[in-house]
py3Dmol code that shows the C-alpha trace and the ligand (Angstrom):
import py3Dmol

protein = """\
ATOM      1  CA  UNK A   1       0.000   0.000   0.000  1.00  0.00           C
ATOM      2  CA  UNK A   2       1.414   3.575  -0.841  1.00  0.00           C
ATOM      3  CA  UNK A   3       1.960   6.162   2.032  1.00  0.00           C
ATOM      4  CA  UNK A   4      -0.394   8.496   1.449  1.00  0.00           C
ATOM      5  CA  UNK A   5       0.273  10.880   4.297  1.00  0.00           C
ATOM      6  CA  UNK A   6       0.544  14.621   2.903  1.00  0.00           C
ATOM      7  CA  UNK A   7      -2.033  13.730  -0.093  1.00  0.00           C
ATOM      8  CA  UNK A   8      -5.657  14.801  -0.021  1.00  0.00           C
ATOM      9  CA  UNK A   9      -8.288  12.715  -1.546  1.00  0.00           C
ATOM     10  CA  UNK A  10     -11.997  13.424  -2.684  1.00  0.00           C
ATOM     11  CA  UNK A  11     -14.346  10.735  -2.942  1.00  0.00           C
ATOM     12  CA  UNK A  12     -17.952  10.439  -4.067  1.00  0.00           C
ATOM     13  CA  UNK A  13     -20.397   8.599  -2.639  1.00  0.00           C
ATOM     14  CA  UNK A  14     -18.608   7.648   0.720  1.00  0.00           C
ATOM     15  CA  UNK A  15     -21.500   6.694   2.465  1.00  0.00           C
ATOM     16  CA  UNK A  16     -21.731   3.171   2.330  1.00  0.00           C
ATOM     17  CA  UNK A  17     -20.495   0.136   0.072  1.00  0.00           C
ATOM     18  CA  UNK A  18     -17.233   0.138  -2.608  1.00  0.00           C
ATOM     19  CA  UNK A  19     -16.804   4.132  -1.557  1.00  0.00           C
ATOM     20  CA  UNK A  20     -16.688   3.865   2.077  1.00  0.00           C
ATOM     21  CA  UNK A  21     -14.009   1.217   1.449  1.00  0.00           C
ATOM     22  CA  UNK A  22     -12.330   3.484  -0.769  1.00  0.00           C
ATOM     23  CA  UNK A  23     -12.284   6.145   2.233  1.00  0.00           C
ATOM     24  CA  UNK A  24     -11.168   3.647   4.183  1.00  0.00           C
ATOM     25  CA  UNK A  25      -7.905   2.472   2.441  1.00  0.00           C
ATOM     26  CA  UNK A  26      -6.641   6.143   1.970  1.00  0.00           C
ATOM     27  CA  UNK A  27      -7.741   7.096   5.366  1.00  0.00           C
ATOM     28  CA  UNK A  28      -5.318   4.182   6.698  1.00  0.00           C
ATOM     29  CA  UNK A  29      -2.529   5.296   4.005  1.00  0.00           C
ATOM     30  CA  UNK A  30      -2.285   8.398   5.933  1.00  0.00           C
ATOM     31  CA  UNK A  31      -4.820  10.633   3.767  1.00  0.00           C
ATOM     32  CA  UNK A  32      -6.874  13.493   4.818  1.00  0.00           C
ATOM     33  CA  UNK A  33     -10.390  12.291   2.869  1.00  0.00           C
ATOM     34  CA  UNK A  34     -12.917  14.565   2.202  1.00  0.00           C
ATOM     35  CA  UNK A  35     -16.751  12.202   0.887  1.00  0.00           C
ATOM     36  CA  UNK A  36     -19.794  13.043  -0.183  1.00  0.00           C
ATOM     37  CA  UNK A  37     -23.024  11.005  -0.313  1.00  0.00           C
ATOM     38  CA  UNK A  38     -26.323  12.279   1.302  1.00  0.00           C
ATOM     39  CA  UNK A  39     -27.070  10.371   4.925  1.00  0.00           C
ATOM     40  CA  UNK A  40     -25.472  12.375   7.183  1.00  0.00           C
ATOM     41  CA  UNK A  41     -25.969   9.166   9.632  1.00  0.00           C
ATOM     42  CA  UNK A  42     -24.136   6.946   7.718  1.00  0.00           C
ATOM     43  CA  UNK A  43     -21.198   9.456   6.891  1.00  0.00           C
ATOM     44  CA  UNK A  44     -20.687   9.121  10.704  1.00  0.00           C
ATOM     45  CA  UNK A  45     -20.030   5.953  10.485  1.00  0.00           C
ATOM     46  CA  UNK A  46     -17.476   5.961   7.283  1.00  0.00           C
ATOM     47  CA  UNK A  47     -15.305   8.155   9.554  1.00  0.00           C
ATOM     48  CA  UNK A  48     -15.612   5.986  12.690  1.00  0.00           C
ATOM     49  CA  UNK A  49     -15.007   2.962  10.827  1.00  0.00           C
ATOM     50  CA  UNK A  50     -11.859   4.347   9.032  1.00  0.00           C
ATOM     51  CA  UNK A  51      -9.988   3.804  11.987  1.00  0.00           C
ATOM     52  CA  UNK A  52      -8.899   7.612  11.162  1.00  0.00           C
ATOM     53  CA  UNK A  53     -11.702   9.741  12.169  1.00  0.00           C
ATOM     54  CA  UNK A  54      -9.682  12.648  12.621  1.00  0.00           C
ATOM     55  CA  UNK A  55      -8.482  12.656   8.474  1.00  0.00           C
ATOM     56  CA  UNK A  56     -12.062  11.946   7.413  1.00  0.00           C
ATOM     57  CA  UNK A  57     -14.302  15.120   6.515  1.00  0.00           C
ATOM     58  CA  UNK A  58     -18.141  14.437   4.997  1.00  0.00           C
ATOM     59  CA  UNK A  59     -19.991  16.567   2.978  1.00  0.00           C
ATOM     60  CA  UNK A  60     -23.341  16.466   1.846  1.00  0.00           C
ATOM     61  CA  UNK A  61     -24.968  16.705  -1.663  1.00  0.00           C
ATOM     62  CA  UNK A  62     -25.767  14.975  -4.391  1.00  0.00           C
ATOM     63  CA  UNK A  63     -23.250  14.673  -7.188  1.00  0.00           C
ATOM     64  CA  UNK A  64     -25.239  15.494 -10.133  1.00  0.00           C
ATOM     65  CA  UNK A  65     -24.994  19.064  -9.563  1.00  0.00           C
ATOM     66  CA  UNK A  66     -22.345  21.616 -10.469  1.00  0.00           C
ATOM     67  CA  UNK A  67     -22.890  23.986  -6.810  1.00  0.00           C
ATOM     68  CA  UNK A  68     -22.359  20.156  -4.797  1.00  0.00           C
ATOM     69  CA  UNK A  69     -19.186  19.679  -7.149  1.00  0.00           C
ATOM     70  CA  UNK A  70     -17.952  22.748  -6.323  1.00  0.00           C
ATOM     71  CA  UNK A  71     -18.890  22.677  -2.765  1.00  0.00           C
ATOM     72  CA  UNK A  72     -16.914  19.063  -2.079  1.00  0.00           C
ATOM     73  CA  UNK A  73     -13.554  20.246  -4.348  1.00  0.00           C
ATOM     74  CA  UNK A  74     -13.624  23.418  -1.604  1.00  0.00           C
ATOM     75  CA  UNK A  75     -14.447  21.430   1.399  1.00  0.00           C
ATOM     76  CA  UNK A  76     -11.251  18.887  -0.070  1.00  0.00           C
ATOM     77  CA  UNK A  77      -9.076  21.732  -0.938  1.00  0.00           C
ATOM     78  CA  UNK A  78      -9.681  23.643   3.085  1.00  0.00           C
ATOM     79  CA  UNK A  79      -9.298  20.198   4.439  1.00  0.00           C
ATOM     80  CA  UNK A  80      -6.425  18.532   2.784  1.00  0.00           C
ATOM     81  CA  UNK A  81      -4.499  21.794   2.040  1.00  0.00           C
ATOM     82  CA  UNK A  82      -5.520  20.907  -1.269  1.00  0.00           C
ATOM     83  CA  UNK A  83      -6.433  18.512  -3.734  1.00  0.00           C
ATOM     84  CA  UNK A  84      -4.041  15.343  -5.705  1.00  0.00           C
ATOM     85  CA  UNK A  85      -6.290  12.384  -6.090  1.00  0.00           C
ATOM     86  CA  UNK A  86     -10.412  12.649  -7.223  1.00  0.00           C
ATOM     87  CA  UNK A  87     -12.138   9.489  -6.591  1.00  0.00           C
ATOM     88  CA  UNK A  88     -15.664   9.475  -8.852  1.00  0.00           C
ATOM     89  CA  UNK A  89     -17.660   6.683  -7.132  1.00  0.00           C
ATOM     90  CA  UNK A  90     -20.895   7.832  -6.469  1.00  0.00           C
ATOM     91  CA  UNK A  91     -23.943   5.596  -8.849  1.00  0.00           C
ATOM     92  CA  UNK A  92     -26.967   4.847  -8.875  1.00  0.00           C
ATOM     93  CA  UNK A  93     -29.148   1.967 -10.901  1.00  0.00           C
ATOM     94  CA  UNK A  94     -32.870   1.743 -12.014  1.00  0.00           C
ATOM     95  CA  UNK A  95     -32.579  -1.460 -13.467  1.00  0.00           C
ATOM     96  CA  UNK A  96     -35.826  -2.068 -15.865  1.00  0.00           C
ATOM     97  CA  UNK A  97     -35.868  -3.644 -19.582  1.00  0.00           C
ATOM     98  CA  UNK A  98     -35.669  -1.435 -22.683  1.00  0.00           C
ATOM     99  CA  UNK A  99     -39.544  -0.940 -23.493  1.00  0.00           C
ATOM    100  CA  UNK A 100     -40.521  -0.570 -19.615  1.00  0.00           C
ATOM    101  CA  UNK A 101     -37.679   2.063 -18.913  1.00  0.00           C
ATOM    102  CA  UNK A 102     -39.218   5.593 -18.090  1.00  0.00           C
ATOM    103  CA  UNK A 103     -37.532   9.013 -19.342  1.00  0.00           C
ATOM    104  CA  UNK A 104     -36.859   9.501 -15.348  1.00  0.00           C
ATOM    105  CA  UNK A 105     -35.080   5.998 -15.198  1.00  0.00           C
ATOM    106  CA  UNK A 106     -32.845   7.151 -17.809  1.00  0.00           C
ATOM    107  CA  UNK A 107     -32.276  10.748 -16.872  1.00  0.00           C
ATOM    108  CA  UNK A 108     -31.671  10.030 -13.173  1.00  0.00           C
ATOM    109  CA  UNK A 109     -29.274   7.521 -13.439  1.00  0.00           C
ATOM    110  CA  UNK A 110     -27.307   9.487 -16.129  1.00  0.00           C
ATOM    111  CA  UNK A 111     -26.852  12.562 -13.707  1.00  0.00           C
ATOM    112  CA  UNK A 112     -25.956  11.001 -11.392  1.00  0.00           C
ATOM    113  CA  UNK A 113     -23.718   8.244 -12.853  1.00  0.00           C
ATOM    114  CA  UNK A 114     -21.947  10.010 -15.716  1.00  0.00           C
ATOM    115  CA  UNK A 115     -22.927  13.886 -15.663  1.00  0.00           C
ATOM    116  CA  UNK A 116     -21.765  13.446 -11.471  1.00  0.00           C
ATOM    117  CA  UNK A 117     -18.429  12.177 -12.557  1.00  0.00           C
ATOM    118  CA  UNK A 118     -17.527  15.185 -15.404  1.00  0.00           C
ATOM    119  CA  UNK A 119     -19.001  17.825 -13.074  1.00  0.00           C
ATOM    120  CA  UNK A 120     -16.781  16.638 -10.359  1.00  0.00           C
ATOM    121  CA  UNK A 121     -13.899  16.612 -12.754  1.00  0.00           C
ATOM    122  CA  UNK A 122     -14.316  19.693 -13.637  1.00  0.00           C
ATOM    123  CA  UNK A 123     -14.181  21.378 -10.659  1.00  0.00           C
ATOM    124  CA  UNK A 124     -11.077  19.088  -9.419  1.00  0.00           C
ATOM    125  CA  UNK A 125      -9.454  20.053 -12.704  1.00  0.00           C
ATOM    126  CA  UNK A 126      -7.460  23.163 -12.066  1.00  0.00           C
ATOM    127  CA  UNK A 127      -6.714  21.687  -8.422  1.00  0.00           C
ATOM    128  CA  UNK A 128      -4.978  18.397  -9.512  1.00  0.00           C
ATOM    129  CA  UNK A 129      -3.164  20.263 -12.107  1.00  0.00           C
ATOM    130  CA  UNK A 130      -1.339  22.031  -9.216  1.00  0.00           C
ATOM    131  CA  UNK A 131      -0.284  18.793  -7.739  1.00  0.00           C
ATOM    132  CA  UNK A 132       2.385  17.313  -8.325  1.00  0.00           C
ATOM    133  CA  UNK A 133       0.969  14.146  -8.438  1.00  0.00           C
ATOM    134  CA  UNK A 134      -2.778  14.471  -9.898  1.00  0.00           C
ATOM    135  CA  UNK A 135      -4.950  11.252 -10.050  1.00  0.00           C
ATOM    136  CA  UNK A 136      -8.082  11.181 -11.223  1.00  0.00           C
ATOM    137  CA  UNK A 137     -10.013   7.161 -10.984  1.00  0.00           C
ATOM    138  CA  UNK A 138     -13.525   6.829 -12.106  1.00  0.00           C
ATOM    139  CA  UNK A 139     -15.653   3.544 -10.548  1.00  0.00           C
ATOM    140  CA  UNK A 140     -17.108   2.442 -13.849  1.00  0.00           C
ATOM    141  CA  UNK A 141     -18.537  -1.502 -14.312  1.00  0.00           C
ATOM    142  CA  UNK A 142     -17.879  -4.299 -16.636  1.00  0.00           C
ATOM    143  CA  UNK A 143     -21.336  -3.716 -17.795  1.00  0.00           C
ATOM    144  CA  UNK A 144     -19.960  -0.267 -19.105  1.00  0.00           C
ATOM    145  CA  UNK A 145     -17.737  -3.095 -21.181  1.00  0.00           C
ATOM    146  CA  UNK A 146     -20.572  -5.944 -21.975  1.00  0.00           C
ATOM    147  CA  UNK A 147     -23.830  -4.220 -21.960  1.00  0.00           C
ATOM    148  CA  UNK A 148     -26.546  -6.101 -19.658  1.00  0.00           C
ATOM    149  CA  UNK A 149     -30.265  -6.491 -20.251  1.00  0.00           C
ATOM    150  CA  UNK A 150     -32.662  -4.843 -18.319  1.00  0.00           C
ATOM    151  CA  UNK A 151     -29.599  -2.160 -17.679  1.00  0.00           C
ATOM    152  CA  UNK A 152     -29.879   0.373 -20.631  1.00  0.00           C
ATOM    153  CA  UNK A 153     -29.387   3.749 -18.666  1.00  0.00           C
ATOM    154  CA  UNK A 154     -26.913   2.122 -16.239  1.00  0.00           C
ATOM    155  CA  UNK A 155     -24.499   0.475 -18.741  1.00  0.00           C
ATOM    156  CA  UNK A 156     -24.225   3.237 -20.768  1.00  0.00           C
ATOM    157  CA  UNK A 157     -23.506   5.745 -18.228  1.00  0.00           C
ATOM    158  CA  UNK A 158     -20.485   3.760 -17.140  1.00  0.00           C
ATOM    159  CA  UNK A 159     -19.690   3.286 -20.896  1.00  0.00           C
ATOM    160  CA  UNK A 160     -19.564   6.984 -20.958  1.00  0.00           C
ATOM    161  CA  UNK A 161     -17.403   7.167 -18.047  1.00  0.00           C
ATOM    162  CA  UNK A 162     -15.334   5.219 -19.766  1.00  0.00           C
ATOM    163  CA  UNK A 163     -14.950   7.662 -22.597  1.00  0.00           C
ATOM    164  CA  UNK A 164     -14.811  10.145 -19.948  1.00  0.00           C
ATOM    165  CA  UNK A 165     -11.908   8.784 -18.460  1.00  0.00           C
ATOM    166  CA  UNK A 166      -9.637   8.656 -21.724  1.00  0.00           C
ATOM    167  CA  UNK A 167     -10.831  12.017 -22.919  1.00  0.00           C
ATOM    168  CA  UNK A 168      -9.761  13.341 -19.701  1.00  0.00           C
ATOM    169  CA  UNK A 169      -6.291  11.092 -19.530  1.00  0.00           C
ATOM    170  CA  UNK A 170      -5.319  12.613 -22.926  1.00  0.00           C
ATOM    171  CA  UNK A 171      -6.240  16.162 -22.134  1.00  0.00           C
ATOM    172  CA  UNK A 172      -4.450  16.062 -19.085  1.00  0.00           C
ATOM    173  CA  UNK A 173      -1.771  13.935 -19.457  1.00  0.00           C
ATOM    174  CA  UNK A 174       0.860  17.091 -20.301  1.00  0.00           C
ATOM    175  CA  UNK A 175       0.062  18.419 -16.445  1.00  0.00           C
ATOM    176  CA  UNK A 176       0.949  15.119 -15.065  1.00  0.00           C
ATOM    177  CA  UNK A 177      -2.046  13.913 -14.081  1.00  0.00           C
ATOM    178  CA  UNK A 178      -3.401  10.742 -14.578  1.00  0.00           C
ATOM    179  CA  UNK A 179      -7.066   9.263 -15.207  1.00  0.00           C
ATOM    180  CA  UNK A 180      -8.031   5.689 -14.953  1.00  0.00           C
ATOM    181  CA  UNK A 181     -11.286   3.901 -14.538  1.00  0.00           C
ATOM    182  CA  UNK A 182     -11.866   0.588 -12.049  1.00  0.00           C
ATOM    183  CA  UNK A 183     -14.782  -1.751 -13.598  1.00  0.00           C
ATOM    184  CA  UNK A 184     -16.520  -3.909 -10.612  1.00  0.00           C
ATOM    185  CA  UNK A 185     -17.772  -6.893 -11.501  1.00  0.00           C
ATOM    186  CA  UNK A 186     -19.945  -8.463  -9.050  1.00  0.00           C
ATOM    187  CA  UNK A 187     -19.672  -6.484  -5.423  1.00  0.00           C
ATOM    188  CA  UNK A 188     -21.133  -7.122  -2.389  1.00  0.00           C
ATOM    189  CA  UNK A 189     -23.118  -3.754  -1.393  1.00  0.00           C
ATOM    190  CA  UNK A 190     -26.401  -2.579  -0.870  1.00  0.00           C
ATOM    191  CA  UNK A 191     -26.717  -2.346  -4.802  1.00  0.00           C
ATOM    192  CA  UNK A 192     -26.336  -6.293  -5.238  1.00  0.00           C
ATOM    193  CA  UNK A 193     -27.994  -6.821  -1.762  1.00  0.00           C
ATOM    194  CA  UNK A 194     -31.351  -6.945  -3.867  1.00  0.00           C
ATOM    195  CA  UNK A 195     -30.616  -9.380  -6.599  1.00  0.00           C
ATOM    196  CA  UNK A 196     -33.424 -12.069  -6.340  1.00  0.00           C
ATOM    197  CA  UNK A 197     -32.880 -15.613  -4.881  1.00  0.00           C
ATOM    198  CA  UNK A 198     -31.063 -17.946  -6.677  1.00  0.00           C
ATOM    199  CA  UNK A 199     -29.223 -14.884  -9.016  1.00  0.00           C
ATOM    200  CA  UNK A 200     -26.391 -14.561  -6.676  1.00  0.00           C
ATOM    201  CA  UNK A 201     -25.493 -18.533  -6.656  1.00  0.00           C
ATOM    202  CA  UNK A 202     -25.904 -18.187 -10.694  1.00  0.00           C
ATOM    203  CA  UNK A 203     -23.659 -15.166 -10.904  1.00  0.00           C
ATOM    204  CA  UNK A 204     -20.848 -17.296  -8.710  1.00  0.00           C
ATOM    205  CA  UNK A 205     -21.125 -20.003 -11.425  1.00  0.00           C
ATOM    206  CA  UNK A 206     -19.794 -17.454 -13.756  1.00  0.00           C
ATOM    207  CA  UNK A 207     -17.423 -15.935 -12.312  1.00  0.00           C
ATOM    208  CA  UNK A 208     -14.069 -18.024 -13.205  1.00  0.00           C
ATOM    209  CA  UNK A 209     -12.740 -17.262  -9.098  1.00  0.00           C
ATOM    210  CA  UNK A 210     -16.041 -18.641  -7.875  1.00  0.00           C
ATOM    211  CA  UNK A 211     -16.790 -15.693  -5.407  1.00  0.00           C
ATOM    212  CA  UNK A 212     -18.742 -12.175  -5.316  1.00  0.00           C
ATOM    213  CA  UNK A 213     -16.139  -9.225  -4.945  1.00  0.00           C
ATOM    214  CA  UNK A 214     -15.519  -7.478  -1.934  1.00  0.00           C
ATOM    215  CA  UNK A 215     -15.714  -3.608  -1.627  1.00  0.00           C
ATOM    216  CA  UNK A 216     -11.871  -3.915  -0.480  1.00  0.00           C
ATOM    217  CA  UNK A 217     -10.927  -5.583  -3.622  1.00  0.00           C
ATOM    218  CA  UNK A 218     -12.223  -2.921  -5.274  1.00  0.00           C
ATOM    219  CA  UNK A 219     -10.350  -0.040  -2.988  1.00  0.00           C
ATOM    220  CA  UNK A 220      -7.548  -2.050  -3.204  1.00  0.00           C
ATOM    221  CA  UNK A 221      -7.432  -1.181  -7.010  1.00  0.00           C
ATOM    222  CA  UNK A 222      -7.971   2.152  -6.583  1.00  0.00           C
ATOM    223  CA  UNK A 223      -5.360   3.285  -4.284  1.00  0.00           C
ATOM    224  CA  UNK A 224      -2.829   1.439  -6.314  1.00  0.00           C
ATOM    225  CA  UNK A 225      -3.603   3.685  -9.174  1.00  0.00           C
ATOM    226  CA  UNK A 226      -3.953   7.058  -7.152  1.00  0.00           C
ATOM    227  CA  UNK A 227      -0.522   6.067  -5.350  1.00  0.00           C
ATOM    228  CA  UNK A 228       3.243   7.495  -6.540  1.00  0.00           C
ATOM    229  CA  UNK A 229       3.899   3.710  -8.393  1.00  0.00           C
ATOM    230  CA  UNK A 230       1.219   4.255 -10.896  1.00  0.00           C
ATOM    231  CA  UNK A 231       2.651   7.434 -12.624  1.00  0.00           C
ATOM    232  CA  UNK A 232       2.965   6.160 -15.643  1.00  0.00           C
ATOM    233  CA  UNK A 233      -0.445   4.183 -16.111  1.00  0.00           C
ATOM    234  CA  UNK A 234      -3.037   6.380 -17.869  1.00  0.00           C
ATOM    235  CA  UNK A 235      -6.511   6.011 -19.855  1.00  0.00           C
ATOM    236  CA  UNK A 236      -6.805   2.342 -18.500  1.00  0.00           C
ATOM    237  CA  UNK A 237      -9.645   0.156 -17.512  1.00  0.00           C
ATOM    238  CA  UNK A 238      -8.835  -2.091 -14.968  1.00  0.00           C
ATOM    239  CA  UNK A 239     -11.563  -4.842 -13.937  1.00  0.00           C
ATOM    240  CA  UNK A 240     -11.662  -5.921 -10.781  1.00  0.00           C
ATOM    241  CA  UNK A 241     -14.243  -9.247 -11.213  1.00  0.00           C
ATOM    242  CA  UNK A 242     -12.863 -12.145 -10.673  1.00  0.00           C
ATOM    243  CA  UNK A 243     -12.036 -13.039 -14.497  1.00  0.00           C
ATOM    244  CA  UNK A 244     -15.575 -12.642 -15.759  1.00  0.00           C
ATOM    245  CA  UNK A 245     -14.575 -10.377 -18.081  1.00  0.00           C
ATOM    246  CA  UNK A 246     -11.264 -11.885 -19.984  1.00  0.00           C
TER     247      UNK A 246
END
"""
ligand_1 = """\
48
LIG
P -24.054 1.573 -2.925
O -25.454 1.677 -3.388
O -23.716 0.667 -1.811
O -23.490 3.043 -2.578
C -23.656 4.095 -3.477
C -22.995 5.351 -2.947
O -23.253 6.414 -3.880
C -23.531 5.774 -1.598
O -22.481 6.260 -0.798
C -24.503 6.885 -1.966
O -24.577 7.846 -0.935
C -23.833 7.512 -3.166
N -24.783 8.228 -4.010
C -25.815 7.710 -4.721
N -26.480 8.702 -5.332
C -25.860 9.863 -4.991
C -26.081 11.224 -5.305
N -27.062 11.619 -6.106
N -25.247 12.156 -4.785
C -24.240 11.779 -3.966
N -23.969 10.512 -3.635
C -24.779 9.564 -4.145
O -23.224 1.211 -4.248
P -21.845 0.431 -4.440
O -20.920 0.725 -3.330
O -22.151 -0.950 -4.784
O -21.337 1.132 -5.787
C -20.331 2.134 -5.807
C -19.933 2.358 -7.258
O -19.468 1.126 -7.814
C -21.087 2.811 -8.147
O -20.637 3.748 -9.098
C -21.513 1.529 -8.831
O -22.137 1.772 -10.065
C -20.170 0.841 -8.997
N -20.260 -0.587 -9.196
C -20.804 -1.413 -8.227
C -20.884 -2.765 -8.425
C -21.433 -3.722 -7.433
O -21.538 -4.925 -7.758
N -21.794 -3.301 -6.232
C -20.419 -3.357 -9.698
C -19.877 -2.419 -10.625
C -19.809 -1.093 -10.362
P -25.956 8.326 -0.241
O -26.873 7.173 -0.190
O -25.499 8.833 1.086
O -26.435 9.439 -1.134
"""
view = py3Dmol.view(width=600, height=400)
view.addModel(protein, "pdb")
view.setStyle({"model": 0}, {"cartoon": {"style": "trace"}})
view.addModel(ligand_1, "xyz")
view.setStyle({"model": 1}, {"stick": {}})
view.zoomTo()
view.show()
């Protein structure tokens, strides 16, 4: 794990699941962690489960909007004395087939998913820039990469974070900072929590390592590629699903 004292870290959605693990591992590192999400309640308990209460700073709002984007990179920037690694986590699903999917299904999840992560990014923008070791790491899914019935809106916002991700590697590259994107496979969070009987035991079958994911396999991921050993790793995709995807 990279020492991540003196490096401040922003983090959407660090309320529960894959993004209070995130918190978590860079709290640990030595981070000062700044999260957003929207229950207050269980921000409180990110921070007290860190293990580093003290480095951990919440603030509410939801994502989608630019004032909440702008309002988490200042909260980051007064608490970590500035801002070197953007974490875009926060998402959303309203899972639904094609011909059943409502204009809000679609809208929604695109805010928050995909129109979240590039108003988040560009409000970090100018901040990472200035540090001398800029990461930027999008939480997209391998059904960004395969598609998924009865996932329309979802699967194509993370494909578009995907795009996201290398636009934003390219165009930043030549200030030295770095943008990657994470793809989950199968997680166990509150967004899996509600797959039907029977689906998870079907999903194992497929997955070549023969378990769900864990939200610290996912962290795991992601503060290798914010830390000072991944400098020269940039527009990537990693997937983190136990071979599903190969
Ligand atoms: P959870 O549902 O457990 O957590 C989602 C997080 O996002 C919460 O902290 C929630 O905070 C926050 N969030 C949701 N909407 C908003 C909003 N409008 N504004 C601010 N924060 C918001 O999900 P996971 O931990 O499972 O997923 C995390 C990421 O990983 C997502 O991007 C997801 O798409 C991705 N992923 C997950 C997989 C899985 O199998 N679990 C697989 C592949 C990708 P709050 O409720 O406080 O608003």
């Amino acid at each position: 794990m990279s020492d991540f004292h003196g490096v401040s870290v922003l983090v959407s959605g660090g309320t529960r699941g894959i993004g209070r693990a995130i918190v978590t591992a860079f709290a640990q590192g030595g981070a000062r962690v700044t999260f957003t999400g929207r229950d207050a309640r269980a921000a409180e308990e990110t921070c007290a489960g860190s293990g580093a209460p003290d480095r951990c700073r919440f603030v509410a709002g939801d994502v989608s909007t630019a004032e909440a984007a702008e309002a988490a990179v200042a909260a980051a920037v007064e608490h970590g004395g500035g801002l070197d690694v953007l974490v875009n986590n926060a998402g959303i699903t309203r899972d639904t087939l094609l011909l059943r999917m409502s204009q809000e299904d679609w809208d929604r999840v695109l805010a928050v998913n995909l129109t979240g992560a590039w108003q988040l990014t560009r409000a970090a923008a100018r901040r990472l820039m200035k540090s001398r070791r800029g990461r930027i790491v999008n939480i997209t899914s391998v059904v960004g990469l395969m598609g998924n019935a009865g996932q329309a809106n979802y699967a194509a916002s993370k494909a578009g974070l995907i795009g996201l991700t290398r636009s934003v590697a390219r165009e930043l590259a030549g200030r030295g900072v770095t943008a990657n994107a994470v793809a989950p496979g199968f997680i166990q969070t509150d967004m899996t929590a509600g797959l039907p009987p029977g689906a998870a035991d079907e999903l194992q079958g497929r997955i070549p390592l023969g378990r769900l994911g864990t939200p610290e396999d996912v962290a795991a991921v992601v503060a290798f590629l914010a830390g000072e050993t991944a400098g020269y790793i940039t527009g990537q995709v990693i997937p983190v699903d136990g071979g599903m995807v190969m």
